[in-house]
Every structure is written in C-alpha cells, then in structure tokens.
N, C-alpha and C positions, 0 to 999 in steps of 0.2 A: 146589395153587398153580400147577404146571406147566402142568393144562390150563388153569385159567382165565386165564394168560401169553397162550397161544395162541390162545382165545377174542378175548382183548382184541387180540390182533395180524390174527387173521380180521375181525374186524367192522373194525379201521380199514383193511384190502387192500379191503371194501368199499365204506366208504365213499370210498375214493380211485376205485374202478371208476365210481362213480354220478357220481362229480363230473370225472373226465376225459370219459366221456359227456354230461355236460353240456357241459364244453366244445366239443369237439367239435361237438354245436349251433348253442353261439354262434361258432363262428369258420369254421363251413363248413355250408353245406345238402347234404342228402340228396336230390337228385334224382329224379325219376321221368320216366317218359315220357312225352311233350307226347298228352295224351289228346284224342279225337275233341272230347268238352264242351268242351276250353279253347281251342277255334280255327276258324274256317270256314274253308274252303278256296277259293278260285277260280284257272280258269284259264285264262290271256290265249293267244293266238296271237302269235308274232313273227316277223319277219323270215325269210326261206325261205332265207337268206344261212348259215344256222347248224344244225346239229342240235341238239336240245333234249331233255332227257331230262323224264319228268314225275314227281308225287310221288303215293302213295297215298292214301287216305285216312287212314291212320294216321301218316303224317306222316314217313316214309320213303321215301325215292326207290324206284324201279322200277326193275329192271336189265334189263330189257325196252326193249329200243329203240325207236324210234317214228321215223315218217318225219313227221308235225306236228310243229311247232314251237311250244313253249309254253313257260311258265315259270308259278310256284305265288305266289299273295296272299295271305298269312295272315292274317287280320284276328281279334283277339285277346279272348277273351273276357272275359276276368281279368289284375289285375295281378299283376307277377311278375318275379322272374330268371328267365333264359331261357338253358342252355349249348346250341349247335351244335357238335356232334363230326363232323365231314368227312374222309372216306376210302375209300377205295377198295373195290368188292366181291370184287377180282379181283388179285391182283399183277401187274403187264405193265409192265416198265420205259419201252416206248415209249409209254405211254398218259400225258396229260396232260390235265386236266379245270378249266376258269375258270369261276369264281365269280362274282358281283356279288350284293351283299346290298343291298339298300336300305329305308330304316326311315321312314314317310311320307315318302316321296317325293326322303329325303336319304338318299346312299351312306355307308356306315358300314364296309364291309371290300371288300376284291376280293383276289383271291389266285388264283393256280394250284396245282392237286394232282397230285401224283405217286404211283405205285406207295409203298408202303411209310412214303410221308408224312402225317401225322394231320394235322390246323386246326379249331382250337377260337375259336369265338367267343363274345362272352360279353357280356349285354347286358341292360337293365332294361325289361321292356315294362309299360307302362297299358293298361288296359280302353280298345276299340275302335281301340288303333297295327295299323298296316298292315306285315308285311312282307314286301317281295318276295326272292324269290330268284330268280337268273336264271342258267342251269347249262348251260355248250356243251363239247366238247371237240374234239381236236383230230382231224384226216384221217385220224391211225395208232393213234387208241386202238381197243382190242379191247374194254372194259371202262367200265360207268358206274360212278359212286360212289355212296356211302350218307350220307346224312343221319342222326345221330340226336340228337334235343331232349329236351330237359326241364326241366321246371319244378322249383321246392325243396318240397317240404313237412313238415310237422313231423317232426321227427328222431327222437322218442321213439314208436316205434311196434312194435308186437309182435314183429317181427324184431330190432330191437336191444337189447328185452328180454331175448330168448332168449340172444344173444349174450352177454350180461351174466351171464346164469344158466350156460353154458356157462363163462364165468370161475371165477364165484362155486363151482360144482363141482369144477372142477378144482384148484383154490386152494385150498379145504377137503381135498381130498386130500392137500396138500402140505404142508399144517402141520397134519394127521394124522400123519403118517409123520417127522415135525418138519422137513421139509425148507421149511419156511416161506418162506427167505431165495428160494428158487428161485422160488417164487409172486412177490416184490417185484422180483426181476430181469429175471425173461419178462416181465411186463408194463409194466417200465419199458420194455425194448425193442420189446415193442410198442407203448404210446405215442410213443415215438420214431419209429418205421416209418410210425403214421398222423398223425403231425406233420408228415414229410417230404412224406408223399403229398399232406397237406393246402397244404403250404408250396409244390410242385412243381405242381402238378394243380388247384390250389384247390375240387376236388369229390370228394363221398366217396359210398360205397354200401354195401351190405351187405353187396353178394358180397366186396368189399374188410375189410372189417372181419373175415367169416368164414375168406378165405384168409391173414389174417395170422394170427387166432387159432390155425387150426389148421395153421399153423409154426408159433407158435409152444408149440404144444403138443407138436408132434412135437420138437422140437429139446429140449425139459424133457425127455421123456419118456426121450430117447437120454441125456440125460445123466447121469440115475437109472441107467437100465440100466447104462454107464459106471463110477459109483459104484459101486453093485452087486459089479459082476467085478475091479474094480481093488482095491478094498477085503479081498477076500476073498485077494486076491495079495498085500494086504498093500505096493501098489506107488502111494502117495500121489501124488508128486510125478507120474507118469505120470497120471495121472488128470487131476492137475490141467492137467497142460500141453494136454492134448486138450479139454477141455473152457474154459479160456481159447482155444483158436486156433479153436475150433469158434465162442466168440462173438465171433471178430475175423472170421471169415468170414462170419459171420450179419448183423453189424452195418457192414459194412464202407464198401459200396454206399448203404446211407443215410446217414451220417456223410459222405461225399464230397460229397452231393447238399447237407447243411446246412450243412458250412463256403462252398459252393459260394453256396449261398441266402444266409449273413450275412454273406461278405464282399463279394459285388456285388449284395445288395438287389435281388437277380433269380435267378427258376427258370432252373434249368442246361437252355440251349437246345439244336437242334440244329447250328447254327455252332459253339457252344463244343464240342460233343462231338467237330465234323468236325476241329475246329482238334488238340483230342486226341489223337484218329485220326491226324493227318496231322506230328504232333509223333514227335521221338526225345526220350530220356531226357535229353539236353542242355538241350533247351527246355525239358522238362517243368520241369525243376529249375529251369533261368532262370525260367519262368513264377511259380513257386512263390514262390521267392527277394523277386520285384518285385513283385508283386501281392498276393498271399495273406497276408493280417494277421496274424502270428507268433502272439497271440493266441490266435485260435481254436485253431491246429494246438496248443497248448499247452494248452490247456482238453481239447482231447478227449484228447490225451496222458494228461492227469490224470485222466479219467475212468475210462478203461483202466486206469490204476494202480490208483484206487478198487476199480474192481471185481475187478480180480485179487484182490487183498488178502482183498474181502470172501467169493469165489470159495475163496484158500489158508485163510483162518480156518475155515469152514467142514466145511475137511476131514475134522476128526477131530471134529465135533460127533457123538456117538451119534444114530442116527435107526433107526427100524423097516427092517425087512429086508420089502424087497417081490420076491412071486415073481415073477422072471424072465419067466415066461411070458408075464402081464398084461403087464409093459410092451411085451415083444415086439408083443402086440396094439396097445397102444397106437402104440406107435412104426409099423407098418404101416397101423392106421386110420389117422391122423393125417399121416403121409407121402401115404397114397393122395387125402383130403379135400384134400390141400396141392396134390400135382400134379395135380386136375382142375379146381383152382382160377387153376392158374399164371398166366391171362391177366389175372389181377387183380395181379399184384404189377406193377404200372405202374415204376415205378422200373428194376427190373431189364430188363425187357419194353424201353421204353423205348434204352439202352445197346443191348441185340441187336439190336432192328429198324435202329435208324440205324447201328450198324454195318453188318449186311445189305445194308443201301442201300448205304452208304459202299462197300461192296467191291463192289458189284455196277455202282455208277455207274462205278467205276476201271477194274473188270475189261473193261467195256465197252469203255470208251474206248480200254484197250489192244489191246481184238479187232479194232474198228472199225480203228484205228492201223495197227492189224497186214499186215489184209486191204485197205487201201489199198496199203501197202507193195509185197504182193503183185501187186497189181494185178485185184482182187478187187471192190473198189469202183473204179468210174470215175470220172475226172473231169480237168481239160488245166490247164494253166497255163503259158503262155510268158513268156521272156522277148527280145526280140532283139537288145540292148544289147549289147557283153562290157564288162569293167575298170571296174567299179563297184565300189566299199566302200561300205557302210553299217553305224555301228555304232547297236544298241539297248541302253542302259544302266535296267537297274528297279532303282531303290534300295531301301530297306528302310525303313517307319518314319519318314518324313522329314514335318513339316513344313513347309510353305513360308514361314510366318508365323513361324517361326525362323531364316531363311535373311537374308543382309543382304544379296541382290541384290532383292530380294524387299521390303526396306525394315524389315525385324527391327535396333531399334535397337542390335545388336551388330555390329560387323564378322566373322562366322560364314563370309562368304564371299570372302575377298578376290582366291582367284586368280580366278574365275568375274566379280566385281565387274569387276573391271581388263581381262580380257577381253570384257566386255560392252561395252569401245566400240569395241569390231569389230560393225559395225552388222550383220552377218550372223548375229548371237548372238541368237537369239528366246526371249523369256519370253511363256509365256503363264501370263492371270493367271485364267483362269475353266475351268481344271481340274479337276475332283474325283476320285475313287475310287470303284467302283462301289460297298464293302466294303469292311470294316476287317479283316478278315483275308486272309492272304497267296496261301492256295489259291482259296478263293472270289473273288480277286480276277484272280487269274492263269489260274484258267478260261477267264472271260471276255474276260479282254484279250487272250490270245493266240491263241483260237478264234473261231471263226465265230460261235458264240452272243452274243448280247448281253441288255440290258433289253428290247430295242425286239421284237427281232426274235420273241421266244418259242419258239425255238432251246435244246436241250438239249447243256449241252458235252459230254457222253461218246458224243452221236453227231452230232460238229460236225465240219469240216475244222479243223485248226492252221494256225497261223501257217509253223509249220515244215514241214508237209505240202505246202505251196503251194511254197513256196522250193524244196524237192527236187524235186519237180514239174516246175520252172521251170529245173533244171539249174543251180541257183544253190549254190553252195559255203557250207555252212550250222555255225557254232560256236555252243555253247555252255561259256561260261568261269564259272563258280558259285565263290564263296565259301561256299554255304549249302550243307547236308548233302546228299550225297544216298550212298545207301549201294545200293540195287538200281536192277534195270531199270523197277519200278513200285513203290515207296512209296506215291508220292502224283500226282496230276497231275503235278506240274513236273515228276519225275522222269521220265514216261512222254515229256513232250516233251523234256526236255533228253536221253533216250538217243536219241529220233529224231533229235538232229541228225548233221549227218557227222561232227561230231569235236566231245567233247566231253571240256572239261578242269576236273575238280572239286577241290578243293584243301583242301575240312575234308573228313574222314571221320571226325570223333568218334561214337567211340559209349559213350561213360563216362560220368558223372556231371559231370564237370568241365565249369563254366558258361563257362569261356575258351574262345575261338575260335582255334585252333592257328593259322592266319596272318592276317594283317591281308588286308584288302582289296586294298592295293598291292602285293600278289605276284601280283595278275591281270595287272599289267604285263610284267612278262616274258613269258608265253604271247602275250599280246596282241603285243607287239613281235616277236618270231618270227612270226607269221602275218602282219602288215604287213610284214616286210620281204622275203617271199617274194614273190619276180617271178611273176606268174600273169596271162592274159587271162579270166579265169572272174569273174565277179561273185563278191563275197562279202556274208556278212551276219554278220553278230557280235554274236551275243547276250551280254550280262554281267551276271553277277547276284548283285547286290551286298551282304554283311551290313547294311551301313549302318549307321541307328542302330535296329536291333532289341538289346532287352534284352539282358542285362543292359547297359547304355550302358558302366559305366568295362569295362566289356572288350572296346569296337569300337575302341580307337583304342590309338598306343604310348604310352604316360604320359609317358615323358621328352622328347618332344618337341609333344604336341598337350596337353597340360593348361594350355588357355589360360586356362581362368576358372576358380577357383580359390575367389574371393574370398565372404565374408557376402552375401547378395542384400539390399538394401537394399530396405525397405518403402517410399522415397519414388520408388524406380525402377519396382518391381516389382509391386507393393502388396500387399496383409497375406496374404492367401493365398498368393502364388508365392511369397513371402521363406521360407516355413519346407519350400518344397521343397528339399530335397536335391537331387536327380536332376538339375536343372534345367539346372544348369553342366556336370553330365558329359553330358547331351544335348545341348547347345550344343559342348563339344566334340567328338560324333561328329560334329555337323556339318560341322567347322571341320577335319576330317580326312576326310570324304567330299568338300569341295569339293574338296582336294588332288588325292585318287585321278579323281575326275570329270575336274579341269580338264585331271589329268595324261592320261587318254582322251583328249579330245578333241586333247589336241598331236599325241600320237603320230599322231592321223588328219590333223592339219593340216600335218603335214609331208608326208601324201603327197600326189603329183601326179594329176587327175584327177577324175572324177565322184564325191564322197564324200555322206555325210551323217551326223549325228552327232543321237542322240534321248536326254534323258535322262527318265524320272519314277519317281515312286515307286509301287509299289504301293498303299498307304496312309499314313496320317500316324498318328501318335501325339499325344492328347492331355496334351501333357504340363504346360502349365499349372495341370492341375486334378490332373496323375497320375495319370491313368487308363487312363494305356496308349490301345490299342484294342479293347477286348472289345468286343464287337457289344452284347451285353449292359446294356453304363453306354452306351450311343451315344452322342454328340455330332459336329457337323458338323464338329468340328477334326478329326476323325478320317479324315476325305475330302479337307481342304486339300494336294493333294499338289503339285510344282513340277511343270513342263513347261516345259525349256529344250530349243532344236535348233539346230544350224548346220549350212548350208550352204556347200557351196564353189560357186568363184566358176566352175567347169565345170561342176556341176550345174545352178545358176541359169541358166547359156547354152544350155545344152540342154532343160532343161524351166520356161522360163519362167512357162509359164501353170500348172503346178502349183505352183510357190513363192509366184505372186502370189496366187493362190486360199490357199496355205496363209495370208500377211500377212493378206489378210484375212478370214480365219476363226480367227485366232490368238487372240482375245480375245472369241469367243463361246461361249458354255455347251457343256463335252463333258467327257463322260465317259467314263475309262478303256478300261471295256468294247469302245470302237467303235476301239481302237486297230489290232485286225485290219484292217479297211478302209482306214484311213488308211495307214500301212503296202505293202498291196497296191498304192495310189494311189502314194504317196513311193516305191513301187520301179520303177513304171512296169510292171508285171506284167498280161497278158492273161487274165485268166478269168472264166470266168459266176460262179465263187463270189466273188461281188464285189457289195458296193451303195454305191453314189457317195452316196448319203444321208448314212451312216456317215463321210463321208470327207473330214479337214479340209484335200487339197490339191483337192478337187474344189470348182464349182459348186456342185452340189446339195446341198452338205454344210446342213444346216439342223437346229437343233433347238430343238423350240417351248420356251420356259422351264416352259411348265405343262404338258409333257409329259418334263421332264428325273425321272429314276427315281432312286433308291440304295438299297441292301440288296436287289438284289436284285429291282427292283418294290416291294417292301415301305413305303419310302417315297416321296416325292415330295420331291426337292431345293429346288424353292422354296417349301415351305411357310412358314408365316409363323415357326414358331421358328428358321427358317436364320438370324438377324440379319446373320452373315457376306455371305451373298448381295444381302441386301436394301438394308444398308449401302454394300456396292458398289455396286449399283443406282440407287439414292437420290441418291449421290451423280455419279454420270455423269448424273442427269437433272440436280442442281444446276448442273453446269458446262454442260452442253449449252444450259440456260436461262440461263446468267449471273445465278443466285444466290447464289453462292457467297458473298458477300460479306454478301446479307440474311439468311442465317442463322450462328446462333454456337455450336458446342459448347459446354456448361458443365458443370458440375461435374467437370474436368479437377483429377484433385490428384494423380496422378503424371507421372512424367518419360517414363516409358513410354507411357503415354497420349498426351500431350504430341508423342510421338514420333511416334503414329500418326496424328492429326490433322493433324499437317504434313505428314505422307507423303499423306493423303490430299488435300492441296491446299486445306486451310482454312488463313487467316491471322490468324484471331483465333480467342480463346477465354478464357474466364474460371474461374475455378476455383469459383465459388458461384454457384447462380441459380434461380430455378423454370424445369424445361425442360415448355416448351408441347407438341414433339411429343419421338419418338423416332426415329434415325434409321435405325433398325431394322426400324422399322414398313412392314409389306407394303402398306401403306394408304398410304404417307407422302404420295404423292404427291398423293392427292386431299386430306389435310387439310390440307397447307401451300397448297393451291389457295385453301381456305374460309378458311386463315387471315392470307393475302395478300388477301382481297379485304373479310375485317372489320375486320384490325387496322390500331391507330392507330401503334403503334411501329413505326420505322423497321426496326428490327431482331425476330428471333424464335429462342428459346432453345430449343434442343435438345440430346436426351440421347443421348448416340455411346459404343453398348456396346463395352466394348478388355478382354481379358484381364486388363489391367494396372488395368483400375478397374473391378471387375464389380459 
C-alpha cells in the first residue's frame, strides 16, 4: 500500500514536470542562433565621418577593427521573433558604442552602450523585412561590441527532454528513500526561478534550465546530507533551522525580482537597481512603506510559513538512510555542474554586473574628482567680479502642476504667490527633468554631461569643480543623507565643496526625517551675514516632498488640507488617494522654507541671484511616485523659479534679457551646468552657450528635446502635457481661442485648468471633434476650419482631474 502511495505521488511529480514544460512553451520561446539560412547579409559604405565596426557572416560583430566604414542589411528569410542581445567584448569603462536599428527604412531603437551594460531588443520580423544596423563608437573606446540574435523555435526538443528525464531521475530517487515532499519543494523552487527569469528576461535556454536544475539538485542533495548527520545527533530543531535559512537564501533573490515584477507590472531595471544602490536603509523602508503593495509582502510571508511547517512536519517522517558518501558525490557534482554554469543564473548575474558598474562609474568619478583636485587634470576657470552671492535651491519630488503659483487649483503656494508681483520673480513654465530619480538626475544637472552632448558624468568636470577653480567660496547645505565621502554622486560633490553642512545622518530604520528642512536656515543665515569680498555660491538641497510626504513637514502647523477629496473637484480616481493632501501639504511647507531663502538673499545688498527646481516631480495624481519603471511625463513636470537683483540686472544686462527670453523655451535640467557657468559670468573653455538659458545661442529644437536619459524623446505624441501647451499658444497666437470649446469638462478641477489656460468657455457634455493633445492638432483643426459649417468646434482637453 506504501509503495503504490508513492507510485501514485511519482507519476503526478510527473505529470506536473510535463505540464510546467509546457508551459513554459507557451509563455516563452526557446531561442536559437539567427543561422546563415535565415538572413542574407549586405554591406553598405558610409560616411568616412565615423568608424564602423562590420558583422560576420554568422551574424555576430567582428572585434577586428576596420578602417571602411560600413554598416550590415539583413534581409530576412523567414517569419519570426527576433531577440538582439548587445554588449561589449571587452570591459573598458571609457569605451561607448551608438546604435541605430532601423526596420524598412523606419527607426525602431537607438541607444548607447557601455562597458558592463547589456540592450536587448525585441522585435517580430516577416519574410523578406530589411534590417539595418548601423554601429560607430566613440574617439576613446579600446573595444567593439557583440551582437548576438535569434530566432524562437519549438521548445520541446531532445535537450529539454533530457532535462525532464534528469528530473523524473532524480525525483524517483526521492520518494525512494520516502523523501518525496523534497522532490515537490526543489522543483516548486525551480519553477519559481524559471518564472522569474521568464517574468525578467522574457527568454529561456537550455543552458538556463540545466544551471537551475543542477542547483537545484545540489542544494536537495546538501540537504539530505544535513538530514543525515543531524538526525543521527538526534538535534532536529538544528536541522531544521539550517535547512529553512539555506531556502530563504536560495529563494531570496527571485522572490525580490517577483514582488518587484507584480507590484510595478515591470522587470526590475537598471535605474531601479542604481536607485538601491544609492538608497540607505531610511529610504529603503520609505520606499517600501509607499509603494510596495502590503499584499504581496504578505503572500510571500505566508509562503514561507507554509513551507517551513511543511519543511518541520517532515522531520521525523522515517525515510531510508542514504550513504554519506553518495551524497557527498552528489552535492560536489552538482555544485561543480552549478558553478560552470553560473553565467546563466541571469538574475543574480544581473545585481553583480550593475553593481560592478555602479561602483566603478562612482569610484571613477571620485579619482577623476580627486586628480583634478590635485591638479592632475588641467583645466582654468575665472572669475573677475568679487561680492557676488548666488544661491541654488534643488527641491525633492515636486510637482509643479501642484504648486498654486503655477496655477494648481489650491493655494499650495502663497508666500512664493504674493511675491511673484515683484516682477523680478521668473517662473518658467517649459521645464522638465532629464529622470525621475534623484541620482540620475543630479549627475547630469550638475556635471558637464548632459543628453545632448554624449558626455559621460563619472569623467565630466562639476558644477563645483569650476566654482573652486574660479576661487569662488563654494557650500553645500543638505537636508538628505549623506553619511561618507562617496556613497553615491551627490555625496562625492557635496564633499567637494569648501564647506559643507549636512543635517540628517539617520542611519536606522525610522522613516522620519530628524529635522525639517527649515533648520537650513540657520547655517544659511550665518554665511550671509558674514562680511566677505569672495563670491559665494550656495548650494541647498532640499528633502522636499520625497516620501514618505506626512513626514516632510511639522503637523501642527502645515496640515493644511486635511479634508475627504471630493470626486466633483478631483474626480473618481484622485478622490480615493490618500497621499494626495499630505503632498499638497509638503508643498505648502516647501513654499515656506523656499520663499523664506530667497528673503534672507533679498535682504542682502549687491550682485545676488536666487535658482530654485526640482530634481524630479512625483506623480502623484495616479500614485505612482517616480519609478522610471511606471514612467509618466508628470514625473518630469518640475518648477523653475529665479530672481534677480536689481545690481545683478545693472551689471549683466544682456544675460538677464537673454535669460527673459529663453525662460519659456523647452530645457531640460541636464543643461543646468552651462546655464549656471553663464548666470555666474565665469570664463572657461568647459562651457557651451548652446546649453545656456542667459545666452544667445541657447536653442533647443523640440524634436531634439531627450528624457531618460536619450531613452525617450520629450515631445512625442503621448506627452499630452506638452502638446497641450503647445496647442494651445498656437490658439492664442492665431486668435482662436474663442472658435474652439473644451467639453466634457465635469470637474471643478478641470474647470480650473481650462481657465488657467485662457479658455472662456466650455461645456460639460459634447462629441469632441479633435483632441487638444494631439501632436497633429494643429493641421487637423486647419482641415477642420476650412470644412466646417459650425461656428464653433468641440475639443477633448486631457486634466488629471478628468482623465
């Protein structure tokens, strides 16, 4: 009766193997290599402007350099998916290599690669599509990179037979020996592993399927051994507890990647990981706290429990006594097959490399940093001015579509309001963030590097490099962590400056921010009231409204809104945020601390100037934070307010007037280095007036504006935010403002913004003819001005508050 128990428990372990292999099938193809049959080759000459790497015949680049200039035509023999894996042959952190993919004749990706950086593209070709690649690199790469393709085909094939049979083997051994329940748990955890890889990677292999199996065969096999010798000690509870922790460390790494995968409906990127990396335990927990869906954390909780349980029951089931020896075998084959396999656990692999990177982009920056210092790298920067202040304020999280100078139907900003009719008070309203997280965003904006330039910030000049340089008396005053001389970027520049004054140093669990933001004031007020002829520059860098919100500001005096969000204000989706009011009130306590900066500089006498923005905005409409991850362009809306004084404007006229009028032209963060250098009146070759919104030159085309990084392009057609504004500057500019009518307006919110935007009508029900979103708008309301019989024409005006 016992064995045919175990019989009947073997044949359903296999038929559970036959049908997770099936799956597996259906929810991911099994790749091969793009073979000579499935593609002709050709290859074009280009331009002598560029080096050009070429490809083989088998469909791999050449790390062979070549003084022709070419590029490869694939033209396709067979329909199919098609993965591109791009990367380097070579590590060389200076080396950088640009792409251009184009698919008949239309661009489908472009990218730059890095040392240590992977890019996968992923694409459905038809019988006879063309496509090109076209591969240059940069003046100081050492190293080309590799290509590698392939196409899907049928998944059930004598390697993953074997693999099967490799199961079905080892399985039978286990509920031989009655250890059955260990057969149903390793390969639950291996199902698990190649769910994640499938969930993360969306492509599977062999060699992947065999370096998990034989983990996890090794890790069975240790655990038997384990059983074994603990048993014989007669020391249960020991047993058990190593062998639970051995599968929390097994399991650990995958479980992160799947709560990760179902709470933002996206594979854990390399931003998410940098953002990680560049987190303390504070954030970590804030992060957690405000984004990560209790849920899940709670499900895997209970699975863990599960299985311990099923793990302590077990203990004292009678099973066969297996000789030592064997497993010892087994556990050294099985380990040795594991680690010659290790390049296939993608997951783990994955974490090391971009850490690697991560410390290696930092460690640079700070050598590069260093040996300027020294005077190691050259380079001049004057200033000839004295008694100048400038401060720079970066907020946290902010944005500007919640702000009420800004035209956010709340009063969020009233000191900043009130002083906006000192007409010296500039808002600019076509702003963005280059990135939604804090590091990647702060690279850029206070280095040399930018989108434009293809400049690498860990071997860029700073912002603060130039300043000391320039003999200019350089602070940094932080409310955000910084704990060493290099954490992360910001830390490596905020210890460059001459005096820097940091004011959290949590390093515990607790999600509270040990002082508000308005203890910057103090330090701030002791350095302006010190008599000095030295320029100064004053960086501040502010918590803002980074997460958790109800802990950026003091309760008892900033809990201004309080109240139910009304669905006919707000409408059905914002009403059931929470957050919504305590982010309104860190606003409503950053204007404070802001407006209260800019006094203490407007008290003083002389050449000043005053910069605030944010690093990124937070979507908080929809609650999404800013992960890179869920993107949206709310995440880029950040403010840009500046004043000057009235001895600034007299002595550099023509940069104030250039700044007015380039204040409401598309710029992004990134180029804030140059603008900057420009606004201090600073002499150096590390400078491009392109870049620069008090210069002339300052220009950027809208179909060349970047975000993420190059990744995107700002005005594409889902920006509505952009397009909207656009759309409508063409209305007024033509004086139609009046022949078109917003409709289906049914909040007050809405309502709000349509006023702000300079419409004086609107209707609450209608069919809208265009949208005013639309990147098109302008040629169809041309065709529909020139057919239609109504006086008037109904359009749809996307608002938060009516999505």
């Amino acid at each position: 009766m016992l064995k045919f128990k175990l019989m009947i428990k073997a044949l359903f372990f296999i038929f559970l193997l036959f049908l997770s292999f099936y799956i597996f099938h259906n929810h991911n193809k099994n790749f091969h290599t793009l073979k000579k049959s499935e593609f002709d080759v050709q290859i074009y000459k280009l331009s002598a402007k560029n080096r050009w790497i070429e490809y083989k015949k088998d469909s791999n680049l050449s790390s062979k350099r070549v003084n022709k200039q070419i590029k490869s035509v694939l033209r396709f023999k067979k329909s199919a998916k098609l993965y591109l894996n791009f990367s380097f042959i070579k590590k060389d952190i200076n080396s950088s290599i640009e792409y251009i993919l184009l698919k008949n004749n239309r661009q489908i990706d472009k990218f730059s690669l890095r040392a240590n950086i992977k890019h996968q593209t992923q694409l459905s070709i038809n019988r006879d599509d063309i496509l090109e690649i076209g591969v240059t690199i940069n003046k100081n790469s050492s190293y080309w990179g590799t290509l590698n393709s392939s196409f899907n085909p049928y998944f059930f094939n004598l390697h993953t037979i074997l693999i099967i049979g490799l199961w079905i083997i080892f399985s039978l051994f286990l509920f031989y020996t009655n250890y059955g329940y260990l057969a149903f748990l390793s390969y639950a955890i291996f199902y698990m592993m190649i769910y994640v890889e499938i969930l993360n990677f969306k492509s599977l292999n062999v060699e992947i399927l065999l370096a998990y199996s034989f983990l996890l065969f090794a890790w069975t096999s240790f655990v038997l051994w384990i059983y074994q010798v603990f048993r014989k000690l007669k020391r249960f509870k020991i047993s058990f507890f190593i062998v639970f922790s051995l599968l929390v460390l097994l399991t650990l790494v995958p479980i992160l990647f799947m709560i990760y995968n179902f709470n933002f409906e996206h594979s854990l990127s390399k931003e998410a990981l940098y953002a990680i990396f560049q987190s303390n335990s504070n954030e970590a927990f804030e992060y957690i706290e405000k984004f990560i869906n209790w849920v899940y954390l709670l499900l895997f909780v209970g699975i863990y429990l599960l299985i311990g349980v099923i793990i302590y029951k077990h203990e004292n089931v009678k099973s066969a006594k297996i000789n030592s020896f064997f497993l010892c075998f087994l556990i050294l084959t099985f380990s040795t097959l594991s680690y010659k396999n290790y390049q296939n656990f993608r997951l783990v692999n994955f974490i090391v490399d971009e850490f690697e990177n991560y410390t290696k982009e930092l460690e640079l920056f700070y050598e590069t940093q260093s040996k300027r210092k020294i005077g190691a790298l050259k380079f001049k920067a004057t200033k000839t001015s004295i008694g100048e202040t400038y401060i720079v304020v970066i907020g946290e999280s902010l944005n500007k579509n919640h702000m009420g100078i800004y035209g956010y139907l709340r009063d969020t900003t009233p000191y900043l309001s009130k002083m906006k009719k000192d007409k010296n008070l500039i808002l600019s309203h076509n702003i963005y963030s280059n990135h939604t997280h804090t590091v990647p965003v702060l690279s850029l904006t206070l280095t040399q590097a930018n989108q434009y330039n293809h400049k690498n910030y860990f071997d860029s000049l700073s912002i603060i490099e130039i300043l000391n340089k320039a003999h200019i008396a350089t602070y940094w005053l932080t409310n955000q962590n910084i704990y060493g001389e290099w954490d992360n970027m910001i830390s490596v520049l905020a210890t460059s400056a001459k005096k820097l004054i940091a004011l959290n140093h949590t390093i515990s669990c607790n999600v509270s921010t040990q002082q508000y933001d308005e203890a910057l004031l103090k330090p701030l007020k002791e350095i302006l009231s010190q008599k000095t002829s030295k320029n100064r520059v004053i960086f501040i860098h502010l918590m803002g409204s980074h997460s958790v919100y109800g802990s950026r500001y003091p309760k008892d005096k900033f809990s201004i809104f309080t109240q139910d969000l009304n669905p006919n204000v707000f409408g059905k989706s914002a009403s059931i945020n929470q957050e919504l009011n305590r982010y309104d009130n860190t606003i409503v306590y950053n204007d404070y601390v802001v407006s209260s900066i800019l006094k203490e500089l407007q008290a003083l006498k002389g050449v000043s100037t005053f910069l605030y923005l944010s690093d990124h905005a937070d979507d908080i409409d929809r609650d999404l934070g800013h992960s890179k991850d869920r993107f949206t362009y709310e995440m880029t809306e950040i403010p840009f307010i500046s004043w000057f004084s009235k001895a600034y404007i007299k002595k550099y006229p023509q940069k104030y007037h250039n700044f007015l009028n380039n204040k409401d032209k598309l710029f992004s963060n990134d180029m804030l280095y140059d603008t900057l250098i420009g606004l201090f009146n600073i002499e150096t070759k590390e400078y491009n007036a392109k870049y620069d919104l008090s210069s002339k030159a300052y220009n950027l085309n809208p179909k060349d504006a970047l975000v993420m990084h190059g990744k995107r392009h700002y005005t594409e057609g889902r920006n509505y935010i952009y397009w909207q504004k656009e759309n409508i500057k063409y209305l007024k500019e033509h004086n139609l403002m009046d022949t078109v009518i917003p409709c289906n307006i049914s909040t007050l919110g809405t309502i709000h913004q349509v006023v702000e935007s300079g419409f004086t009508h609107y209707i609450n029900k209608g069919k809208a003819t265009l949208s005013l979103g639309d990147m098109a708008f302008k040629e169809k309301l041309s065709k529909h001005l020139k057919s239609e019989e109504k006086d008037k024409i109904l359009l749809y005006y996307k608002s938060d508050f009516n999505p």
